[in-house]
C-alpha distance (Angstrom), angle and dihedral (degrees) to the residues before:
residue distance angle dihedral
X1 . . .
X2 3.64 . .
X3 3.72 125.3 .
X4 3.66 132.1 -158.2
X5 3.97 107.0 -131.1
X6 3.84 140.7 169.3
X7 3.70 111.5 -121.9
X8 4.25 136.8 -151.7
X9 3.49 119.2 -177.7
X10 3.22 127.5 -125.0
X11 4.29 121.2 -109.7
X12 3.63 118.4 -140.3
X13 4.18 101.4 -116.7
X14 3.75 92.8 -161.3
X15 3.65 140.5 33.6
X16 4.14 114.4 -75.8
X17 3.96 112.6 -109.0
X18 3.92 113.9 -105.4
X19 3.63 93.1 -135.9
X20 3.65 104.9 57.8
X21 3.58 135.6 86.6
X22 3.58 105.3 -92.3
X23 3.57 103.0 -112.4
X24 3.89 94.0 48.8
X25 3.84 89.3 46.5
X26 3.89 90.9 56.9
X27 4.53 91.7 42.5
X28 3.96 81.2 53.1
X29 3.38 94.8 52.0
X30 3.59 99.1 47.9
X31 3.64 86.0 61.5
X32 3.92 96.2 46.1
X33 3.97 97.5 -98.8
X34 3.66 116.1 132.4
X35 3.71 112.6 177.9
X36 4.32 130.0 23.6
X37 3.88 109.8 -57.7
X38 3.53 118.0 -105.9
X39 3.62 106.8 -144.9
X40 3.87 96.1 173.2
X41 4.01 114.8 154.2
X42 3.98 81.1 -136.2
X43 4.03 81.5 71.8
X44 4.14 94.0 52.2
X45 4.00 107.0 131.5
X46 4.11 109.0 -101.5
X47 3.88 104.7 -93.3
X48 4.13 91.5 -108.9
X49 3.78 91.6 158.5
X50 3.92 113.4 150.9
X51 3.57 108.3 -116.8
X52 4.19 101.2 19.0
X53 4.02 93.4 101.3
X54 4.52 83.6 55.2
X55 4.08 88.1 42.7
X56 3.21 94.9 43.5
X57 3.98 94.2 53.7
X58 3.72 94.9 44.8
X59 3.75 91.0 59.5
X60 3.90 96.6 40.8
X61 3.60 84.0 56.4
X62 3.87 86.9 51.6
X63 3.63 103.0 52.0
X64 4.22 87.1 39.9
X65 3.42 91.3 60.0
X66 3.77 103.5 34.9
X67 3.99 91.7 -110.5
X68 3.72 116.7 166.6
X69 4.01 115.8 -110.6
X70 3.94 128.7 -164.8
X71 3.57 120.9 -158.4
X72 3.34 109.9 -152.4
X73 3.80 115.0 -162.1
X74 3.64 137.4 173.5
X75 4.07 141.5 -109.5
X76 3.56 100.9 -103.0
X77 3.89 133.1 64.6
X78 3.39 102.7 -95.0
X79 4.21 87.4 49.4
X80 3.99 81.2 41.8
X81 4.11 97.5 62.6
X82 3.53 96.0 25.3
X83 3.74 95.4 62.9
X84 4.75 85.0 34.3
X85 3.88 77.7 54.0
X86 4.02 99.8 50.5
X87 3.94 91.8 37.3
X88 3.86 88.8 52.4
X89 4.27 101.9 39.3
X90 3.74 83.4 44.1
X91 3.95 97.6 59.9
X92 3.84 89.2 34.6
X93 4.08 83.6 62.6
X94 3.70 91.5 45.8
X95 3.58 108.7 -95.1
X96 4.02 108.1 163.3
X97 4.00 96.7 -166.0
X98 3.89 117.6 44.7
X99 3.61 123.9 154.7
X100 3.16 130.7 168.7
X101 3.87 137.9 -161.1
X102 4.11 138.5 -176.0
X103 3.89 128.4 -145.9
X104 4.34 108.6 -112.6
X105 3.45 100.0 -124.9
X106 3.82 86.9 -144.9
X107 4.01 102.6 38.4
X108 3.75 101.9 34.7
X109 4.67 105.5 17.4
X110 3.97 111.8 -150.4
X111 3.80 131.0 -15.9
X112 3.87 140.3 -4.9
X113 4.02 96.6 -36.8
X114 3.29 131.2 174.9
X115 4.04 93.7 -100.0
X116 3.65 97.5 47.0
X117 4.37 89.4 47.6
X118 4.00 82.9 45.4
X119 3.70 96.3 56.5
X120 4.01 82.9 52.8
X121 3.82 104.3 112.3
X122 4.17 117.4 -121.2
X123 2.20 125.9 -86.5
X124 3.55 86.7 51.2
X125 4.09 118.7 -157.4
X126 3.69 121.3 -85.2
X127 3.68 102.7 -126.0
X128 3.97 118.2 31.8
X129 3.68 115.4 -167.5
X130 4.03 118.1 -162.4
X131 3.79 108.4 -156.9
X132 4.58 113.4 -160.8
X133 3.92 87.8 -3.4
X134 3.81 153.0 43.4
X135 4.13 95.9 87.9
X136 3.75 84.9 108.1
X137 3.51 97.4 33.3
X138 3.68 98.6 104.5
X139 4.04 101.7 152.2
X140 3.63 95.9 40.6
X141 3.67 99.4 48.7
X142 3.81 85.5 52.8
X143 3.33 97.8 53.6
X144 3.94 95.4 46.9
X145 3.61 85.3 47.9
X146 3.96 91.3 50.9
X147 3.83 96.0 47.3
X148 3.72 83.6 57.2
X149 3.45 106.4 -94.7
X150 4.07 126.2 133.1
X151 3.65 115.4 -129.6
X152 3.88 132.0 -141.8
X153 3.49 110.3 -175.7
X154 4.07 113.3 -166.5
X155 4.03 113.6 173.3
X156 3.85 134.8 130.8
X157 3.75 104.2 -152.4
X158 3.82 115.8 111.4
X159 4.02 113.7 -75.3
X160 3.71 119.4 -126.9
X161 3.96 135.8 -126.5
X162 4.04 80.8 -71.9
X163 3.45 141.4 37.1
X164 4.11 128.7 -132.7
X165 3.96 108.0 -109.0
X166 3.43 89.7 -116.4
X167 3.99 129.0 164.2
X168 3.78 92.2 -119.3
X169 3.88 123.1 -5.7
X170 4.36 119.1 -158.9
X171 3.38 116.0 -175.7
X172 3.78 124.7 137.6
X173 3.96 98.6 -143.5
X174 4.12 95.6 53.9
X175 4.36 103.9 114.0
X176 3.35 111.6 -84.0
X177 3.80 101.6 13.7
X178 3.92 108.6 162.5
X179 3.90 96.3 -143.7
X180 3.95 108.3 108.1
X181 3.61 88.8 -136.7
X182 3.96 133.2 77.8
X183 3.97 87.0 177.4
X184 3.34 110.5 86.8
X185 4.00 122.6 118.3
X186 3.64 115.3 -144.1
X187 3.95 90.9 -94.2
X188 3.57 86.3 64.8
X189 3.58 102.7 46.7
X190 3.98 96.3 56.5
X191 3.79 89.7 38.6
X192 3.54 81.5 60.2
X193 3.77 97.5 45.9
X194 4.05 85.0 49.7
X195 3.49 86.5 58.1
X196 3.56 96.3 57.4
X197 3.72 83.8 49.1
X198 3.32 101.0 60.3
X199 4.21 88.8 41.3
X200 3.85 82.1 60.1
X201 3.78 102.5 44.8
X202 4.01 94.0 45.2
X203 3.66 84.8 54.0
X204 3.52 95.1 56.5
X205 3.83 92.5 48.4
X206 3.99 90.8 -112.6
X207 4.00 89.6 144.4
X208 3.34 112.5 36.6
X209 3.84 117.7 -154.2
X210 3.64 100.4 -15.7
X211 4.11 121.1 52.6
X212 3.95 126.7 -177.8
X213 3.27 125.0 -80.2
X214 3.97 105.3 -130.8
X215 3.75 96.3 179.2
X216 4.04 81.7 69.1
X217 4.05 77.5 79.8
X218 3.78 103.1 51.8
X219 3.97 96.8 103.5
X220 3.40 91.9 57.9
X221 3.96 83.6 51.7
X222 3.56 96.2 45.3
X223 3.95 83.5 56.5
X224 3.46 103.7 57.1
X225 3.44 89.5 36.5
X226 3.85 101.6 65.1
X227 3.93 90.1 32.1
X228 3.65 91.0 63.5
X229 3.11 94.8 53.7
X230 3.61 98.2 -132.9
X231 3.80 118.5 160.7
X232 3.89 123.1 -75.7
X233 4.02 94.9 -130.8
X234 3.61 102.3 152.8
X235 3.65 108.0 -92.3
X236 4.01 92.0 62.8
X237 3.90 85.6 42.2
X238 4.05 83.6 60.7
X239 3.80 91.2 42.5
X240 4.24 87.5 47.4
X241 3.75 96.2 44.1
X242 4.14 94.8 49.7
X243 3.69 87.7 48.8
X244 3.82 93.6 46.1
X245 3.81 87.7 48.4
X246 4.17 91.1 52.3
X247 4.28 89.0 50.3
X248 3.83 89.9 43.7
X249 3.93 85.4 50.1
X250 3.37 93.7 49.4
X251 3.72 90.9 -120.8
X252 3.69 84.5 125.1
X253 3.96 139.4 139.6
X254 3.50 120.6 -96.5
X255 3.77 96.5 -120.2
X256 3.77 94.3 52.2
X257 3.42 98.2 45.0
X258 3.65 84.3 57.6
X259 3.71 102.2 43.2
X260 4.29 86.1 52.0
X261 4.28 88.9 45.3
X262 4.19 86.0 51.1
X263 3.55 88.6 44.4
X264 3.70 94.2 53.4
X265 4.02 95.5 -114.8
X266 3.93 122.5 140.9
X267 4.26 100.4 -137.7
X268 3.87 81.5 -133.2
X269 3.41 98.6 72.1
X270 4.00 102.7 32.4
X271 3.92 114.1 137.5
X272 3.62 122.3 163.4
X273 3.34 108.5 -73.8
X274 3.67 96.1 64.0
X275 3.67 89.1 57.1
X276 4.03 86.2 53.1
X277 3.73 95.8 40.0
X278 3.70 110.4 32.6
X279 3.74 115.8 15.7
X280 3.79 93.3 42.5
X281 3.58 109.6 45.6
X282 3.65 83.5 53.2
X283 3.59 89.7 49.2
X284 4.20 94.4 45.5
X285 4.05 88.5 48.1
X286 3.53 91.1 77.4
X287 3.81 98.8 45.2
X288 4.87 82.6 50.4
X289 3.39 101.5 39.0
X290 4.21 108.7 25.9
X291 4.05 131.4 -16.2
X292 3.87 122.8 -28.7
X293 3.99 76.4 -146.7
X294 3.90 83.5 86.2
X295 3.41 86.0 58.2
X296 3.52 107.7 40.7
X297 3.71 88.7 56.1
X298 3.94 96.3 56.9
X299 3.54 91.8 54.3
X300 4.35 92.3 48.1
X301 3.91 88.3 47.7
X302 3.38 116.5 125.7
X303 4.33 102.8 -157.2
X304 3.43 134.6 32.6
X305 3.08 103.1 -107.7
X306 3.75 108.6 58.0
X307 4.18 87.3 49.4
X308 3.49 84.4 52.5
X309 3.56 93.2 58.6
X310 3.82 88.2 46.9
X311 3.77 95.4 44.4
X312 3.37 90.3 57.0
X313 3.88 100.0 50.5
X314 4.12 82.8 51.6
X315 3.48 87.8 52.5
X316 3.66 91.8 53.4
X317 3.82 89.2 53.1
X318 3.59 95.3 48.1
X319 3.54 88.1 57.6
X320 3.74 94.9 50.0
X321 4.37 87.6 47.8
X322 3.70 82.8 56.0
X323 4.16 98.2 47.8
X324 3.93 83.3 41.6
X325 3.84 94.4 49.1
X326 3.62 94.9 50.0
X327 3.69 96.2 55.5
X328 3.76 91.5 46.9
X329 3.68 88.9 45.2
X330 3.55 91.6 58.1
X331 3.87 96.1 54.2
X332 3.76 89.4 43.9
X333 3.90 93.7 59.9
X334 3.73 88.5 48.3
X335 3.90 87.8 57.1
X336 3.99 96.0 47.0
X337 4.01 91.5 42.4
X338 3.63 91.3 47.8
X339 4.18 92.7 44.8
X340 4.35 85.3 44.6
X341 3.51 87.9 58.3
X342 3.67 105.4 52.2
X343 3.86 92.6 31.8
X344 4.14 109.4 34.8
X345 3.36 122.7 179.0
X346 3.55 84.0 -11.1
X347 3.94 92.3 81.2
X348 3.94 105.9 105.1
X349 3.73 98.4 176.4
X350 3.98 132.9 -28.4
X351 3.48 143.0 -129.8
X352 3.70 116.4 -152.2
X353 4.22 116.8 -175.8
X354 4.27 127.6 169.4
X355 3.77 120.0 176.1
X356 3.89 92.5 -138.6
X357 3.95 89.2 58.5
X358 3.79 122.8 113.3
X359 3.53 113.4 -120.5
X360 3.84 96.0 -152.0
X361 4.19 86.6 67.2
X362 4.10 102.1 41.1
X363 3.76 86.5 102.9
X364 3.91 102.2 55.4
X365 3.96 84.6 46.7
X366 3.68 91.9 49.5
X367 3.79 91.8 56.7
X368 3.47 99.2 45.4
X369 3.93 90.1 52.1
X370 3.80 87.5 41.4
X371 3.86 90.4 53.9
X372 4.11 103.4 45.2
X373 3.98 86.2 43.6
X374 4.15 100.7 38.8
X375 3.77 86.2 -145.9
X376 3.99 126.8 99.0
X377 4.01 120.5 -87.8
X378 3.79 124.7 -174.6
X379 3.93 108.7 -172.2
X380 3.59 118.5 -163.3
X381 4.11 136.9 -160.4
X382 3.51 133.7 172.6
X383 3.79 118.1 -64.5
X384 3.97 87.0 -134.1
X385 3.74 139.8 -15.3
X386 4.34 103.4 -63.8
X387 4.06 88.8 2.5
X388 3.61 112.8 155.5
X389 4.12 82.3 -149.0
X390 3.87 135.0 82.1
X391 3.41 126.9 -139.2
X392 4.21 110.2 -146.5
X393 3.91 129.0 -162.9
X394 3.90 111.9 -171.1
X395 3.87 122.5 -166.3
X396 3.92 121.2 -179.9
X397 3.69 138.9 -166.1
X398 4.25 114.6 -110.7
X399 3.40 111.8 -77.7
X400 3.64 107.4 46.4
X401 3.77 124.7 64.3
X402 3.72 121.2 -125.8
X403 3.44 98.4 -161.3
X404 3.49 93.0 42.8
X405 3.99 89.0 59.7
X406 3.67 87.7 54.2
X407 4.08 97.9 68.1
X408 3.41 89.6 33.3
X409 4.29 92.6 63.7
X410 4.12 85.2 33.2
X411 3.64 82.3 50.2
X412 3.64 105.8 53.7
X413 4.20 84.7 30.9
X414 3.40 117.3 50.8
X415 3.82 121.0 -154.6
X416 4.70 90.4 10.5
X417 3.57 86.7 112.6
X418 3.40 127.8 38.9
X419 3.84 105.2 -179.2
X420 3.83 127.0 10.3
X421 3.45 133.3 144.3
X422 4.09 129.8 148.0
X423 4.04 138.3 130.3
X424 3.82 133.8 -90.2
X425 3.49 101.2 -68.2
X426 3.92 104.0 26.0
X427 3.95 132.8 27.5
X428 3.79 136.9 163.2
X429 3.86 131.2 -142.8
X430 3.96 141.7 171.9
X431 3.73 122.2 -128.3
X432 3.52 133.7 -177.2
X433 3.91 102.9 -104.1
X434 3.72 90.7 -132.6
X435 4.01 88.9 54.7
X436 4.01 87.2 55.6
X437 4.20 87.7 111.5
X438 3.57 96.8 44.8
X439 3.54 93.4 57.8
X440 3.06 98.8 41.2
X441 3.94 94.0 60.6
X442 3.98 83.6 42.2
X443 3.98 85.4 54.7
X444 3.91 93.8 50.3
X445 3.37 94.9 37.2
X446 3.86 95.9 54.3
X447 3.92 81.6 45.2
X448 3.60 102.7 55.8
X449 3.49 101.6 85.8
X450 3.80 92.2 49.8
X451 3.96 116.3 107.4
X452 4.11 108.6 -143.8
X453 3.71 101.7 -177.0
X454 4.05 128.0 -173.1
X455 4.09 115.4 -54.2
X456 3.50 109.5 -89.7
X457 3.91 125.2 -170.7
X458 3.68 136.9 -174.1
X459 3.97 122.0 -123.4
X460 3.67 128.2 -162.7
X461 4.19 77.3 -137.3
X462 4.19 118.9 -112.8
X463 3.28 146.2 -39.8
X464 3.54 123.4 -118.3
X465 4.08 120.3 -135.5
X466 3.95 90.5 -100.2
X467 3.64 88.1 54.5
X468 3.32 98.5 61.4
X469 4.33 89.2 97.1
X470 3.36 135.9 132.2
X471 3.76 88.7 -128.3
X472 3.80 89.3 61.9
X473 4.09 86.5 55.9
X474 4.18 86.2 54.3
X475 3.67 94.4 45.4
X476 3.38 95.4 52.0
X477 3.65 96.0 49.9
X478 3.73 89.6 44.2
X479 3.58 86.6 67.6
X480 4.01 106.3 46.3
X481 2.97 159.5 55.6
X482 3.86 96.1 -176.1
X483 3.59 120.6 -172.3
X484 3.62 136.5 128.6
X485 3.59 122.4 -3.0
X486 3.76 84.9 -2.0
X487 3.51 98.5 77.6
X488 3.66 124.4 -143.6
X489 3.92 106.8 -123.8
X490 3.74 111.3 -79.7
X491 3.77 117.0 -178.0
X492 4.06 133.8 178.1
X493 3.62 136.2 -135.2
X494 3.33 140.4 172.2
X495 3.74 110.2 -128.0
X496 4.24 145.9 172.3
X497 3.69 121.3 -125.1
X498 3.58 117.9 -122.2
X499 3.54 101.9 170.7
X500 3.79 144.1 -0.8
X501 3.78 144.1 -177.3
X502 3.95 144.2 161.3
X503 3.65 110.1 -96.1
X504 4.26 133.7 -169.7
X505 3.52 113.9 -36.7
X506 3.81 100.0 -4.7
X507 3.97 102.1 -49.7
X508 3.68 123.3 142.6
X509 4.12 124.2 -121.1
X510 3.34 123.8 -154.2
X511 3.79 146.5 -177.3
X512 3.96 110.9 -156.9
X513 3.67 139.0 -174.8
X514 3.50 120.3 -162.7
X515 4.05 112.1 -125.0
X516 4.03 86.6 -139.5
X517 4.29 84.1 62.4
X518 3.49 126.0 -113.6
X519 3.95 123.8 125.5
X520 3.92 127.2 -43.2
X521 4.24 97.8 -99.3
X522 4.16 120.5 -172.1
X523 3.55 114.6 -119.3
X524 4.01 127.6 -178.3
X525 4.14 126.6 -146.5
X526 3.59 107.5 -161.8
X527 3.96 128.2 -133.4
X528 4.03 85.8 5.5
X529 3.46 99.2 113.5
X530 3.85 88.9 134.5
X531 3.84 92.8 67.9
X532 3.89 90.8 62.6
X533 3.84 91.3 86.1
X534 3.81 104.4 31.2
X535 3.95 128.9 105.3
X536 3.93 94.8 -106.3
X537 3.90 116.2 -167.7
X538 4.11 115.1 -103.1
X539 2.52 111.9 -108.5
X540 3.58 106.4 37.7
X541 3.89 115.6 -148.7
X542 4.55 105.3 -154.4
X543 3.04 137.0 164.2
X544 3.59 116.2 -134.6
X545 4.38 152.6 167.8
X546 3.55 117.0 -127.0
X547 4.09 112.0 -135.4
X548 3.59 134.4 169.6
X549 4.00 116.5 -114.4
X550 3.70 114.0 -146.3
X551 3.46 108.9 -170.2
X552 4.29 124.9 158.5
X553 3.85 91.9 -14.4
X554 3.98 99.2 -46.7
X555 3.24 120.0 108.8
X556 4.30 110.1 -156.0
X557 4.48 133.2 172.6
X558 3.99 109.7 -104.1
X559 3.57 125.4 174.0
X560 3.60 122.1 -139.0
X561 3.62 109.4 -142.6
X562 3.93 116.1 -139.5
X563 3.81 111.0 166.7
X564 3.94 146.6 4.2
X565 3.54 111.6 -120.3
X566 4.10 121.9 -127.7
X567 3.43 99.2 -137.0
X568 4.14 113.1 -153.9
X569 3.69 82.8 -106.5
X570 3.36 94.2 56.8
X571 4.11 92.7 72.7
């Protein structure tokens, strides 16, 4: 889907590094980098995490003494290789009794609750371990705590008013955490806390000559780290970059290997977006449409062959999330076009609900309607087949905080929303269905004094015509990994069409030419179909990423078109 945006480019802040390619050197500088990033693991921040030094004890004192644990992980990717992580360092460091066990997003909703820790057979383990949740899981922690089990809670999303009564609690974003970093996913925090584990054991003599080797675990961090979208400050960058570096290697779990093969990726060539757009939607369609257990046990396979098997039933699910989303898609255009037209301008945010939708694929729907409108969309479906409840996903454009939104309405209505919780830019909630209206009006009313102007986007600026190389493509990628909030390059140009045609399922082929010379290159806008056949102005001002396209041995430049540029005469 192609948007129409206003664009600003972005000014280099320091000088450009010597000994770079001269493209890279000018993207680095536009982001304050002056020389070749060093993403040694040598540079990793110190693991200064409140709480690690009391986690780490209780599960020394675990594996010394032959204590059950339960890793307890969530339904989405990050929650997915955090908990593959924990199982794995934990046997590395000698633990004899690891289980581990994932919320149903359908049975049990989000986090350690009181069903799931009911359903935990007595007697239940000694030492439960929550991996990317449990900081709002008041009820549940207290119960595991009261059936006699000690609690370490390791999360990163934002704490509440309150905090669990947990036996050890690490999460970067509690007040007055030490760590320098509010970044982390959830896959970092406990590979931190295993870390600390292994500092402790090796100082107690526990392995003798020969101690784990933890960085043996970075893919699966890199993973969860770009699928959660958390940002790219430079400490995850270091974390993403190792891990890319093991895949590219080859050194390289089972599970993601065969997620990537599935996907159609060479391991070679693997940067971060193929974590973010091929291994982990694969990964996340287990935890919307089925069990993350599927996925959980690819990624703790041990040969190639059984993770095969399991990449393959993920891949079947990913391509049943995408059949699902379309047709839910579909209906929730209808809704926004019909509420544009008898609202305008006036349309702050929307709410879209259908009682055939899946509630496993609200969110992906959410954020496609959020980005095509630039305004925030919560879509709802039932909790469960003939549920009185609603289950909400809410995704927002940047500069207004979705979560944020959420206390505000619970705020100023007690007792609307029974359950929300989220980030910046996406949250989830459940609402009684019959409440649907009244939140709604809460949702525009807390809305209406928001300002949600035209799209603007940031460009690194354009290419000239000598640019247009395959060796700018490498250079760039020897520089990254991009990801959020450390943008991959973007750059605009202004060019004249030469050729176009409808390609796949709906995508848009090109053949360019930029206007400041240089040769014709081929360029692809995905899902834009529709633009094959409409008068386009010449010439046409994009925005765009430059990528390499390997197809049967040869390796070519393509641009991958992301926006339309509103050009001040456009007004």
């Amino acid at each position: 889907m192609i948007r129409q945006v206003r664009i600003q480019r972005r000014s280099p802040t320091v000088a450009q590094a010597p000994d770079l390619h001269p493209v890279a050197a000018r993207v680095l500088a536009g982001r304050g980098l002056d020389k070749v990033p060093d993403y040694a693991l040598s540079g990793l921040l110190p693991p200064t995490l409140s709480g690690l030094g009391r986690g780490a004890e209780l599960l020394a004192q675990a594996i010394e003494r032959g204590q059950r644990i339960l890793v307890v992980g969530d339904f989405d990717a990050d929650g997915a290789t955090g908990c593959a992580v924990a199982v794995r360092a934990l046997k590395l460091m000698g633990a004899k009794h690891v289980d581990w066990l994932v919320p149903d997003r359908f049975r049990h909703g989000y986090g350690l609750s009181p069903e799931l820790v009911t359903e935990i057979g007595a007697p239940i383990p000694d030492v439960l371990l929550t991996v990317d949740q449990g900081i709002s899981s008041l009820d549940g922690v207290a119960l595991a705590r009261q059936r006699g089990a000690r609690v370490i809670v390791t999360d990163h999303h934002l704490p509440g008013p309150d905090l669990p009564a947990a036996d050890a609690i690490i999460n970067p974003c509690l007040a007055d955490d030490p760590f320098p970093s509010r970044a982390l996913a959830g896959v970092g925090v406990v590979f931190y806390l295993m870390l600390a584990l292994r500092k402790l054991l090796r100082e107690r003599n526990h392995f003798g000559q020969h101690q784990p080797r933890l960085d043996a675990l970075l893919d699966l961090v890199a993973l969860g780290t770009v699928a959660d979208l958390v940002p790219l400050d430079e400490n995850n960058r270091r974390l993403v970059a190792q891990g890319l570096s093991r895949i590219r290697a080859g050194r390289v779990n089972p599970g993601i290997r065969a997620l990537l093969e599935v996907a159609g990726r060479n391991l070679a060539w693997v940067n971060a977006s193929d974590l973010g757009f091929a291994a982990a939607p694969r990964l996340n369609a287990a935890g919307r449409l089925d069990d993350m257990g599927i996925g959980i046990r690819c990624l703790l396979a041990d040969n190639d062959r059984e993770a095969r098997s399991l990449a393959d039933r993920l891949d079947q699910l990913n391509a049943e999330r995408r059949s699902i989303q379309d047709d839910m898609q579909a209906h929730a255009e209808v809704q926004a076009d019909r509420m544009s037209a008898e609202l305008g301008d006036a349309v702050q945010g929307l709410c879209v609900f259908d009682p055939d939708w899946h509630q496993g694929v609200v969110g992906l729907v959410a954020g496609r309607l959020m980005e095509r409108l630039q305004r925030p969309v919560i879509a709802f479906a039932p909790a469960e087949e003939g549920s009185d409840m609603l289950k909400g996903s809410g995704r927002s454009p940047a500069g207004l905080h979705m979560r944020d939104v959420l206390v505000d309405i619970s705020s100023a209505r007690p007792g609307l929303i029974p359950r929300f919780g989220g980030h910046a830019r996406a949250a989830g909630l459940s609402l009684a269905r019959n409440r649907l209206d009244d939140f709604r009006a809460a949702f525009e009313q807390r809305l209406a004094s928001e300002r949600f102007g035209e799209e603007f986007v940031t460009t690194d600026g354009a290419l000239r015509g000598d640019e247009f190389t395959i060796e700018t493509v490498d250079a760039l990628d020897q520089v990254g990994p991009w990801g959020q909030a450390w943008p991959e390059p973007l750059f605009d140009g202004r060019f004249r069409i030469e050729s176009r045609r409808v390609v796949g399922q709906d995508h848009l082929k090109l053949r360019l030419r930029s206007t400041d010379g240089g040769p014709g290159v081929d360029a692809i806008a995905f899902r834009a179909g529709r633009l094959c056949h409409q008068e386009l102005p010449e010439p046409l001002h994009l925005t765009y990423r430059p990528e390499l396209n390997r197809w049967r041995g040869q390796v070519s430049l393509q641009l991958v078109i992301q926006h339309l540029v509103k050009d001040q005469a456009d007004v």
